[in-house]
N, C-alpha and C positions, 0 to 999 in steps of 0.2 A: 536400309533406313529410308523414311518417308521423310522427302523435305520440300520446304516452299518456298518457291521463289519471292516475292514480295517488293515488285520495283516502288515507287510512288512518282507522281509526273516530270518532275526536274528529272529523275534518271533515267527514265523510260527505256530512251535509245541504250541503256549499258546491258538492256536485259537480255538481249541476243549476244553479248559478249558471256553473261556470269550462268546462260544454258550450254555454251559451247564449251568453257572452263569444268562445268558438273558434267557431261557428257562422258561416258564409256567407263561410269564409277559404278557402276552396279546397285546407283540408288534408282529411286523411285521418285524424279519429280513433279511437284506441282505446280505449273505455273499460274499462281494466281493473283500476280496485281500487275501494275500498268506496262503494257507494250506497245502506246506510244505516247508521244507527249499531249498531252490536255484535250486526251480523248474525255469526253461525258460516259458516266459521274467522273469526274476528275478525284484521284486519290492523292491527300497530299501524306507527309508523313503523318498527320495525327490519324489519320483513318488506316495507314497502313501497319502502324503501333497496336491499334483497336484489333485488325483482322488480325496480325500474327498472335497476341493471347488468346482471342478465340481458338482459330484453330491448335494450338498448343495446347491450353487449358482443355479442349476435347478429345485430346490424344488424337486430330485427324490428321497430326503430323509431329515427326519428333523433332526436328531440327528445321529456323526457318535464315533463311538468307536474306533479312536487308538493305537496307543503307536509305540515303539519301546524298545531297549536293557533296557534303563535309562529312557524311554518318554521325554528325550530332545530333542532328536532330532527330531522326527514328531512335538512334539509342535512348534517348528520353524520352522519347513517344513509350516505347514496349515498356520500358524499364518503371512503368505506372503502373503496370497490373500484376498479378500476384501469379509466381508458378515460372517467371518468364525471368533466366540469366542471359545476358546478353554482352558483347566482348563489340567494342570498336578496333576492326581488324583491318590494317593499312597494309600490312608483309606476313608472308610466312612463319615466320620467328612471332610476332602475335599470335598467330592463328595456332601456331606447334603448344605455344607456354599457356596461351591461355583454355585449351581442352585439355590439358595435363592439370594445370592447377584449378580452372574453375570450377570447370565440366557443364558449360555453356550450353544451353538448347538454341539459341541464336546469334546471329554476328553482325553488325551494322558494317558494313563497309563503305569509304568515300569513293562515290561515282561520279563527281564533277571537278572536286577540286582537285589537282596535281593529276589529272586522269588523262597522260599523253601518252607521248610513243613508248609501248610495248607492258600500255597497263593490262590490257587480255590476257597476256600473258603471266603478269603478277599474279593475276588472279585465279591462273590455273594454281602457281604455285603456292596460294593459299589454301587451295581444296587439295594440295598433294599433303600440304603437313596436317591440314587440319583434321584427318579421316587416317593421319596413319599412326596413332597413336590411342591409348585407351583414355576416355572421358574419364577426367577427376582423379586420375590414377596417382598424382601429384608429382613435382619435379623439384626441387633435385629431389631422390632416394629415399635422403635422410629426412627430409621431412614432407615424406609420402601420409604418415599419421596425422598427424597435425593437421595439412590440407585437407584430409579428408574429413575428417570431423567439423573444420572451417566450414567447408559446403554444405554439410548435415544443417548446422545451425542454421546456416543461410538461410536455407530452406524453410525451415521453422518460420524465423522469422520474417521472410514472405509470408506466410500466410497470418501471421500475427500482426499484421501493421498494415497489408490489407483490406478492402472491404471485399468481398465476392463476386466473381465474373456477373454471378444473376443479380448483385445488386446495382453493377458499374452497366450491367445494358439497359436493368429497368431503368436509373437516372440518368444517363449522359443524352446531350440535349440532341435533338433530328439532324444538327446538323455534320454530326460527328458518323452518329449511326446509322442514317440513311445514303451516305454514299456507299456506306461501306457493306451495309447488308445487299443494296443494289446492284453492286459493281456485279458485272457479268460473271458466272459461274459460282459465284459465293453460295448461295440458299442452296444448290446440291452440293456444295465440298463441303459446307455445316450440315444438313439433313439433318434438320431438326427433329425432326420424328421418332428418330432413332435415338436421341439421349436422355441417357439413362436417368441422368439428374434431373428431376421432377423441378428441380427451382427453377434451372439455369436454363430446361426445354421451354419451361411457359414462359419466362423473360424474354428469351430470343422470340418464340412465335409469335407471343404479343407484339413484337417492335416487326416482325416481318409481314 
């Protein structure tokens, strides 16, 4: 699995904690948002909600990892663009129930509040349930069916309720999508060049 890190600047410092937690799982990560605090461009959570449907909505990664101070706020950040489930994950028991039942591509986690002694550690034990179980497979058992058909719609209706990744970059104003196309390393982990979708390659170029 390819996944992204995605700090924003209030968490910055947690993001050497939530690499060491992913470490020796056999994925593929990307660290691409802040690793320190109110480095320039400064990402807050609106730009880092922006960057994780990009990269999602382009398949340049399956699963993204953010948060912010409380993870309320990135969870309403991402939770704006279409294609993008996302799970506010505190404990392992979140992390276990909601990739059984929702089948989440991303997870907000809180990195400031209640973030004391032996929360590294929490957070290893969020990536041990979260990755040891099959995505959407549904929990309890008996109503394995039902969940899963729940998710199918979901889906759907993201994109019915929606406007399109190339419509939300051609209109959101510079100040959302110039930090965020700026921020160091982004225009090669998007390589624009390379997507396929004729709308959503000229939207991004145009804005980059």
């Amino acid at each position: 699995m390819k996944i992204a890190v995605i700090n924003e600047t209030s968490a910055a410092d947690r993001n050497a904690d939530i690499l060491a937690a992913l470490d020796g799982r056999g994925h593929t990560i990307i660290n691409a948002g802040m690793t320190k605090n109110y480095a320039t461009p400064e990402l807050s959570y609106i730009h880092t909600g922006l960057l994780s449907a990009i990269l999602l909505n382009l398949k340049r990664v399956d699963f993204v990892v953010g948060g912010c101070g409380t993870g309320q706020g990135y969870l309403n950040s991402v939770m704006q663009y279409p294609g993008v489930f996302c799970g506010h994950i505190i404990n392992s028991l979140d992390a276990w129930l909601f990739t059984q039942i929702n089948g989440g591509n991303c997870i907000s986690l809180m990195l400031n509040q209640g973030y004391g002694w032996a929360a590294d550690v929490n957070l290893r034990f969020i990536f041990d349930r979260i990755f040891s179980v099959e995505s959407g497979a549904g929990y309890p058992p008996h109503r394995k069916e039902p969940q899963q058909q729940a998710r199918q719609i979901l889906s759907q209706v993201s994109v019915m309720t929606h406007c399109s990744m190339a419509e939300i970059i051609a209109t959101l104003p510079e100040e959302i999508i110039r930090p965020t196309l700026d921020y160091p390393g982004v225009k090669e982990l998007i390589d624009a060049d390379s997507i396929e979708d004729e709308t959503f390659r000229a939207a991004l170029l145009k804005r980059m």
